[in-house]
C-alpha positions in Angstrom: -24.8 -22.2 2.3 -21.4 -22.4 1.3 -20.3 -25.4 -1.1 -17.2 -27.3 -0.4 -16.8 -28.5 -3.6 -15.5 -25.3 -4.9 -12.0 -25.1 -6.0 -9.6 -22.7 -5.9 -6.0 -22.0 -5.6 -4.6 -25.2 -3.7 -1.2 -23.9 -3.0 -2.3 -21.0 -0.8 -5.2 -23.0 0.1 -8.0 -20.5 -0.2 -10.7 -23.2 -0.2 -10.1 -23.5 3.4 -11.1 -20.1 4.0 -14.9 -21.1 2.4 -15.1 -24.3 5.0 -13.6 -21.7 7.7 -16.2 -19.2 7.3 -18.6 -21.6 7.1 -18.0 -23.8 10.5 -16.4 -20.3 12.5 -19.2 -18.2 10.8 -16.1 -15.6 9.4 -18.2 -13.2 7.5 -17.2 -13.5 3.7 -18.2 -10.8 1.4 -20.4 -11.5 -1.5 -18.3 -11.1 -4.0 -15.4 -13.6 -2.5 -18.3 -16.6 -2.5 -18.5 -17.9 -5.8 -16.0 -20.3 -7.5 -12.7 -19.3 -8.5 -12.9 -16.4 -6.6 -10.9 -16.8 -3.5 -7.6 -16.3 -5.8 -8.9 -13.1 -6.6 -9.3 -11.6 -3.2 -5.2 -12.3 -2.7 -4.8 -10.7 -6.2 -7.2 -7.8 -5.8 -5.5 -7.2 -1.9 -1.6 -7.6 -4.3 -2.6 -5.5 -6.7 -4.1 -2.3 -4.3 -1.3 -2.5 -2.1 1.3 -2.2 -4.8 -0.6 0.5 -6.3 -0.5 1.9 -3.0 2.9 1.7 -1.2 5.1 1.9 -5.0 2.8 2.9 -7.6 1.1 1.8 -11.1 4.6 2.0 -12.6 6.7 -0.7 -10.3 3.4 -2.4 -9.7 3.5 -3.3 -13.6 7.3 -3.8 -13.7 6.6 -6.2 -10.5 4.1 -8.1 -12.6 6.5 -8.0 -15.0 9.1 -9.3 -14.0 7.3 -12.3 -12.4 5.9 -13.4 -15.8 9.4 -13.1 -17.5 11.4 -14.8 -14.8 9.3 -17.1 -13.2 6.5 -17.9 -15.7 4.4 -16.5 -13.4 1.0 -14.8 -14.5 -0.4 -11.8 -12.6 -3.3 -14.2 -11.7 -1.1 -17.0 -10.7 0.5 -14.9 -8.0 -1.3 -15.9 -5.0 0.2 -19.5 -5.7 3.8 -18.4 -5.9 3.9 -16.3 -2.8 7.7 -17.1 -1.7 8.8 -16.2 -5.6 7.1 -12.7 -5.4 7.7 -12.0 -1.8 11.3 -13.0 -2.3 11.6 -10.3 -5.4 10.8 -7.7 -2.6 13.2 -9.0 -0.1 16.0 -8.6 -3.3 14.7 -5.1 -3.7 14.4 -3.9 -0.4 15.4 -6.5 2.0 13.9 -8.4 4.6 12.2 -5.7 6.2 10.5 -4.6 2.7 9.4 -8.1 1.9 7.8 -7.9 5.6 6.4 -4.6 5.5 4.9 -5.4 1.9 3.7 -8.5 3.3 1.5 -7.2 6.0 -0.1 -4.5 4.0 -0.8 -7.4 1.6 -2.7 -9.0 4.7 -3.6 -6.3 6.4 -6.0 -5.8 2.7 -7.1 -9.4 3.1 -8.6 -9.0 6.8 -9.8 -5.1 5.9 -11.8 -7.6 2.6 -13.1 -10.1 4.8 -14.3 -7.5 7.8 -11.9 -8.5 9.5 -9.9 -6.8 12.1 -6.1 -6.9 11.4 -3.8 -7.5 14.4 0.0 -7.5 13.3 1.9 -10.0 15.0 5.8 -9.7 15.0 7.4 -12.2 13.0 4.8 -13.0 10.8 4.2 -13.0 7.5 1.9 -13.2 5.0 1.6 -16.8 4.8 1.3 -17.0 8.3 -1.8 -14.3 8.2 -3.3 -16.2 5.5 -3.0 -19.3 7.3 -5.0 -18.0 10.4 -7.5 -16.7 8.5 -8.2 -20.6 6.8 -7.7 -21.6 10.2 -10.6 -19.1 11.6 -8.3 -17.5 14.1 -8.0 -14.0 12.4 -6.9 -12.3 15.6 
């Protein structure tokens, strides 16, 4: 049984996703269970897809960046989605910050075993948000 006394990051509000699975029976792998965790499956889906789609180099002056201007911490990330996405809109513009967005998701649901539907005008907020909501279609 999942706990709901387990906390994790409150601004992106990950702790719903352990009360989701839990009443919507969303599958969530092992590893994404224990406390404190939660964070990490945003940061291990950020940190994949930036390898992916623009490599270790900008994925590291990305991180970098984030904890020079913003104070932000590689691992604190996931609660200062706006601030990071909004670095990507500056770089590539709206359509980067969405494209980079959705793969970011797209990671999430592919970590949960869950199938990814992209839905115009979303981003990943939004995604995130129907996955702690248990409607990950």
């Amino acid at each position: 049984m999942i706990r709901a006394e387990h906390k994790v990051n409150e601004t992106v509000g990950l702790e719903h996703l352990i009360l989701a699975s839990a009443e919507r029976h969303i599958p969530v792998p092992s590893e994404y269970r224990e406390p404190n965790t939660l964070g990490k499956l945003l940061s291990d889906s950020i940190d994949e897809v930036l390898i992916n789609l623009v490599g270790t180099r900008a994925r590291e002056a990305t991180y970098d960046y984030m904890e020079r201007n913003h104070s932000t911490a590689r691992s604190e990330i996931p609660g200062h989605l706006d601030e990071f996405l909004s670095l990507f809109e500056r770089t590539f513009g709206v359509a980067g910050r969405k494209v980079i967005g959705r793969a970011i998701a797209k990671k999430v649901y592919s970590k949960l075993d869950l199938e990814f539907y992209p839905i115009p005008h979303f981003e990943l907020t939004d995604y995130l948000e129907r996955i702690k909501t248990g409607f990950a279609k």
